[in-house]
N, C-alpha and C positions, 0 to 999 in steps of 0.2 A: 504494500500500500504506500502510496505517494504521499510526502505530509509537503508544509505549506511552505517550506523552504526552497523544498527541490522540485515544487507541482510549475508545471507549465501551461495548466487548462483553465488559464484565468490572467485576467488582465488589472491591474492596480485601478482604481480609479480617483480622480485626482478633486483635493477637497475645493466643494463650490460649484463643480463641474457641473454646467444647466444641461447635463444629459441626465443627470442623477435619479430624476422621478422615472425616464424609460428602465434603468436596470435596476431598480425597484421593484418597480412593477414584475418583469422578468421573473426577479426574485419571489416574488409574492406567488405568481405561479408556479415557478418549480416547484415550490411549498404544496401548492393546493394540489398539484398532480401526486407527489409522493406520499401525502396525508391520505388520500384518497385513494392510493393501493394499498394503506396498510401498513407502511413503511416507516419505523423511525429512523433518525436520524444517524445513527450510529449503523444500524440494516441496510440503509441505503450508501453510507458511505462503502461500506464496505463493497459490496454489489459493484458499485464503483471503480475502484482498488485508488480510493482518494480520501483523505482523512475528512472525520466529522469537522475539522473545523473550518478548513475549507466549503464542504457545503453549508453549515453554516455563517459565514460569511458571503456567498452567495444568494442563498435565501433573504438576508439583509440588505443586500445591494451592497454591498462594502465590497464584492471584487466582481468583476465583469467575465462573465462563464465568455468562454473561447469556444467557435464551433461542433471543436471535437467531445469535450464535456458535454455540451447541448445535444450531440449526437448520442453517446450512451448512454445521457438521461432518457432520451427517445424509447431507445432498445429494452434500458430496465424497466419503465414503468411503461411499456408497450402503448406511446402515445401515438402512434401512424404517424408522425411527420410532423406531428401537432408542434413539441416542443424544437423539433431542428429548424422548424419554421423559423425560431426566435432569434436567428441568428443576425437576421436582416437589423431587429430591434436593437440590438448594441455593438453591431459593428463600427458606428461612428463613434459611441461611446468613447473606444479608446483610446481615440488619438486625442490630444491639446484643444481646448474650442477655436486656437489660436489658427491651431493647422488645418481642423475642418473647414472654417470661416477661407482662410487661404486657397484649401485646394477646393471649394466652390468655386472660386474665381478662377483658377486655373482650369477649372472643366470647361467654363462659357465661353473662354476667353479664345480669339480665333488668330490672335497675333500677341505673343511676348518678347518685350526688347527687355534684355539686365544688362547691366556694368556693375561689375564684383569688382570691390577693393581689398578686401582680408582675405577670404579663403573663397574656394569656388561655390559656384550658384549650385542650392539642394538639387536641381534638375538636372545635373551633371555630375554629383558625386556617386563614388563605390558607395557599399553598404559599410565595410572595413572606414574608410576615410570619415563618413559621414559621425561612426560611431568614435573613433578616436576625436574629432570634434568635439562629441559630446560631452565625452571622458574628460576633457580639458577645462569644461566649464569651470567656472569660478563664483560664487559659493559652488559646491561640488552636486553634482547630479547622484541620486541614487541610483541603484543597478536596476531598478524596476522604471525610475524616470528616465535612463540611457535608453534603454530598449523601446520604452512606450515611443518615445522621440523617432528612434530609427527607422521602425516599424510603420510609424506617419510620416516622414520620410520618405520612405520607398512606398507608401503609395501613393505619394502625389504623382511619381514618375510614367503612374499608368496613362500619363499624358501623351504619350509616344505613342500610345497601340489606339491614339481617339483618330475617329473615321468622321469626317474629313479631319484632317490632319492640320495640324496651328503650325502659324510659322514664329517660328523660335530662334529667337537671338539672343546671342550673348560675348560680350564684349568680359574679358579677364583681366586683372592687372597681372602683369611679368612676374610677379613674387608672388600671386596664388599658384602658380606654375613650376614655385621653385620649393616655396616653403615645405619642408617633408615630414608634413601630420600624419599624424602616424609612424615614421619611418620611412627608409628608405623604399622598403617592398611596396608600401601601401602606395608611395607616391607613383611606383613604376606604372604600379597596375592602376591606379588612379588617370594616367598620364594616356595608357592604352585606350582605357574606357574611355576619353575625352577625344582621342581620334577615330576610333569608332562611331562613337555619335556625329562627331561633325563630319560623316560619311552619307547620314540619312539626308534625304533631300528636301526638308521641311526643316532642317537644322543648320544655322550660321553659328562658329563660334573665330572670335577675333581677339587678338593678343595685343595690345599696348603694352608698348617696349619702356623700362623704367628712363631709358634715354631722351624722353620726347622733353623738347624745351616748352612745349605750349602745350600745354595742357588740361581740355575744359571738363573735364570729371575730379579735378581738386572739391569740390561740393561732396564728395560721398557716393555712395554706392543708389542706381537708380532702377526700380521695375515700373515698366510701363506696361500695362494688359487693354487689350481691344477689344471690342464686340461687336457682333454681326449688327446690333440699330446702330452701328458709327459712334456708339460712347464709348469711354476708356477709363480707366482708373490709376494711379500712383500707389504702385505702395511703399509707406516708408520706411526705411533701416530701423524698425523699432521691435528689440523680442520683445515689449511687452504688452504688445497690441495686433491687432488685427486689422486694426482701421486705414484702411483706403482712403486717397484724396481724388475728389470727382471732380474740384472747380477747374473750371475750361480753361482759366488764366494761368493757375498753376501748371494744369497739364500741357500748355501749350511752350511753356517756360521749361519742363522738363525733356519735353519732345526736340525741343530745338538743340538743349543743350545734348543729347544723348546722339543725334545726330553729327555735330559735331566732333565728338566723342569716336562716334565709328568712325567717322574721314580721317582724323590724328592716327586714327590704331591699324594696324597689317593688313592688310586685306585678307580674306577667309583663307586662301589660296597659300599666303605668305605667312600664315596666321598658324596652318597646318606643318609645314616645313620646319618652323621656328620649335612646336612642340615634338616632334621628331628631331629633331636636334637635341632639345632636352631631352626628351627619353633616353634617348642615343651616350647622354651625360650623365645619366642616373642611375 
């Protein structure tokens, strides 16, 4: 039996989180389905091979059942589909509200421009790179907030397999390119993964060389996202928000300067060769 250290059929959930009343709720019914075979708590864990305190916290809503749990709660108390149904209910649960809010935006959106100045844009990191980021934070991330992160992370990326297909730009500074988070291995394969991508044909990625005398991305790091009615949104360099800027003046002031921005920097072309050269150094 799995106890609550080493269980992986459940996801942390994070205090405040306005997903809380769905896996709740969840909660509330796995209760009434196992009540209702007959089942205590300790009986059902077992059945299980996952400790009562685990589903008891489950039951709770204090941790957020993972498909697979959901799945042989199904099996045990012979719900037909009923409970694996549930899975759809707190899948979003897990990730940050910050991240959901974000890869909302990233679904609609049908043209993305970034310019990264610290480290590379989420939409272009390994899973290895993304997580050593994480690690590094400061106050320190716990092992369950590394993972929740990485995990929201890697799926914002499902943005590659969207039919039609967004065009995707991004403009890197030279020292996200060089810096080696993680190590040396992570950045190889980091480095690989980033020419790979600027392989697909819905994807630009462009290098600003630390060399450039003029240079109009001194301002910070910029995303701009479009949409099919002709609006667009900014979002700002801020973890601790989610909030998007819509005014037209502002966006029109970001747009300019980001353009700019790409004329100063490699061409994709040149842009490609330069990170194959690093690799080639790495």
């Amino acid at each position: 039996m799995q106890d609550d250290a080493s269980d992986d059929s459940s996801w942390p959930l994070a205090p405040g989180d306005d997903d809380q009343p769905s896996v709740m709720l969840v909660g509330r019914q796995l209760k009434l389905w196992r009540t209702a075979a007959g089942l205590r708590v300790p009986e059902f864990a077992k059945s299980m091979g996952y400790s009562a305190d685990l589903v008891y916290k489950i039951e709770r809503g204090v941790r957020i059942p993972r498909p697979d749990y959901l799945d042989k709660a199904d099996r045990v108390l012979n719900a037909g589909g009923k409970i694996a149904a549930m899975a759809e209910d707190v899948e979003s649960a897990r990730y940050p509200k910050k991240v959901r809010d974000l890869k909302r935006w990233e679904d609609e959106a049908v043209e993305l421009s970034a310019y990264g100045t610290h480290n590379l844009h989420g939409l272009l990191q390994t899973q290895e790179y993304m997580r050593a980021l994480y690690e590094m934070r400061r106050p320190a991330y716990s092992a369950d907030e590394v993972e929740r992160n990485v995990a929201a992370r890697m799926a914002r990326q499902s943005i590659y397999d969207r039919e039609p297909t967004p065009a995707l730009m991004f403009i890197q500074e030279e020292v996200t390119l060089r810096r080696p988070i993680g190590g040396t291995m992570v950045l190889r394969r980091q480095l690989e993964h980033l020419l790979q991508l600027a392989q697909l044909r819905n994807v630009e990625v462009q290098v600003m060389p630390t060399n450039r005398e003029d240079h109009a991305g001194m301002g910070g790091d910029i995303e701009v996202m479009k949409f099919a009615d002709g609006s667009a949104v900014v979002r700002p360099d801020d973890q601790f928000t989610s909030t998007v800027i819509s005014d037209p003046k502002q966006i029109r002031i970001l747009e300019l300067r980001y353009g700019i921005i790409r004329a100063q920097a490699l061409t994709p072309r040149e842009s490609l060769a330069f990170i194959e050269k690093l690799l080639g150094e790495t």
